[in-house]
N, C-alpha and C positions, 0 to 999 in steps of 0.2 A: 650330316653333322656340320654345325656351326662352326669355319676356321675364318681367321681374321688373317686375310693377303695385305702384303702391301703391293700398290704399285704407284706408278708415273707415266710420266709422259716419255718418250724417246729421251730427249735433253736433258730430264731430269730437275727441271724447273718446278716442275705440278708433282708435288709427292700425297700420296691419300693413305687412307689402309679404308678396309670395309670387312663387314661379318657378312658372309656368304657360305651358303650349302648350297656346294657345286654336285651335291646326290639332287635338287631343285633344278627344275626347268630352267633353260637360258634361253636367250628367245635372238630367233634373227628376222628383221623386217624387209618388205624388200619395197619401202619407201624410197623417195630420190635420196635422201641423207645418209643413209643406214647403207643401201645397197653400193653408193659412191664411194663411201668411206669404207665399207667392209666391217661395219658395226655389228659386233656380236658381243649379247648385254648379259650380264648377272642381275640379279635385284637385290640392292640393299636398300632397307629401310633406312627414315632419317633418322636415327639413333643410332644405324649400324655403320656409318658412314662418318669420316671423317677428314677433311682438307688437314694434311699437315704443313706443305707450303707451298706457293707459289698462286693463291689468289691473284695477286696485283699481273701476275702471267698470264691469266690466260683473256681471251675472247670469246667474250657472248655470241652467240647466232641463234636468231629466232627466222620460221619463216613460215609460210602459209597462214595456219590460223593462231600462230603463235601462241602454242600453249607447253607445249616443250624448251627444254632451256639447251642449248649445244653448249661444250666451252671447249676450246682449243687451246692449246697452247702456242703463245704468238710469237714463240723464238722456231720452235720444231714443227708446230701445226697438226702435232697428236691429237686424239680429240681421244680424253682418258676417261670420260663418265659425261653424262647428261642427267638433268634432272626431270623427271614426268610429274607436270603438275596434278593433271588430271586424266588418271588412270583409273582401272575399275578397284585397285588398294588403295585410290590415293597418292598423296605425294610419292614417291618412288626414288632410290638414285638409279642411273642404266651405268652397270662398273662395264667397261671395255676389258672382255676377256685378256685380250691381247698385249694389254698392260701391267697385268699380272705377274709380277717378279717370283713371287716364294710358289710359283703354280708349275709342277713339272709337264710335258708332252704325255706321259703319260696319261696323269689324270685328266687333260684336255679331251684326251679320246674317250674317255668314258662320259661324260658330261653331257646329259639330256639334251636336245634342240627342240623347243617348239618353234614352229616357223608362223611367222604372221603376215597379213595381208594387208598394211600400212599406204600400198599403193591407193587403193581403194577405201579405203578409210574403214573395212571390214578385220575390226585388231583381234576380233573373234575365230576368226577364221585364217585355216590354208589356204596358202595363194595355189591355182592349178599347179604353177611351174615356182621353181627355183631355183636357180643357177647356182652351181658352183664354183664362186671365184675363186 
């Protein structure tokens, strides 16, 4: 089922809301960015997604073949969603579970995982290993 979360950043400078069914896969990568940062994504479409404030906040990072978009936020250095330009849907947002305010521990635990293989650029596939940070 379709619920619209708000969230932010830690500081609270970056606030969003998005439409996600967290009964839908969430995905954790265990690329260098993903697995550094401990990124684990939602997918919201770009109609399901929305910046409420804090634009002029955050910080871009692009790197390797830059086609992924990071933003950070440059007071806290949360990093509350990412944008996938080119994925197998298309444009994409990646919501950062973990920034989820109206989301209780509960529902977290029931919440699908697929894992992917970002390291090797295989986004199709389970990586052998996965660590539990």
């Amino acid at each position: 089922m379709v619920k619209t979360y708000q969230g932010s950043c830690h500081c609270g400078a970056v606030g969003f809301e998005a439409e996600l069914d967290l009964a839908q896969s969430t995905y954790r990568c265990n690329c260098s960015i993903c697995r550094r940062t401990r990124f684990w994504a939602a997918v919201a479409s770009p109609d399901g997604f929305r910046l409420l404030e804090g634009e002029a906040e955050m910080t871009p990072y692009l790197f390797n073949i830059r086609k992924n978009q990071h933003y950070f936020c440059r007071h806290c250095g949360v990093r509350a969603f990412g944008v996938g330009t080119e994925t197998p849907i298309g444009k994409m947002y990646g919501i950062n579970l973990g920034c989820l305010e109206n989301v209780t521990d509960e529902e977290l635990s029931e919440v699908p995982v697929t894992y992917v293989d970002g390291r090797h650029d295989k986004w199709q596939d389970r990586p052998e290993f996965f660590p539990r940070l």
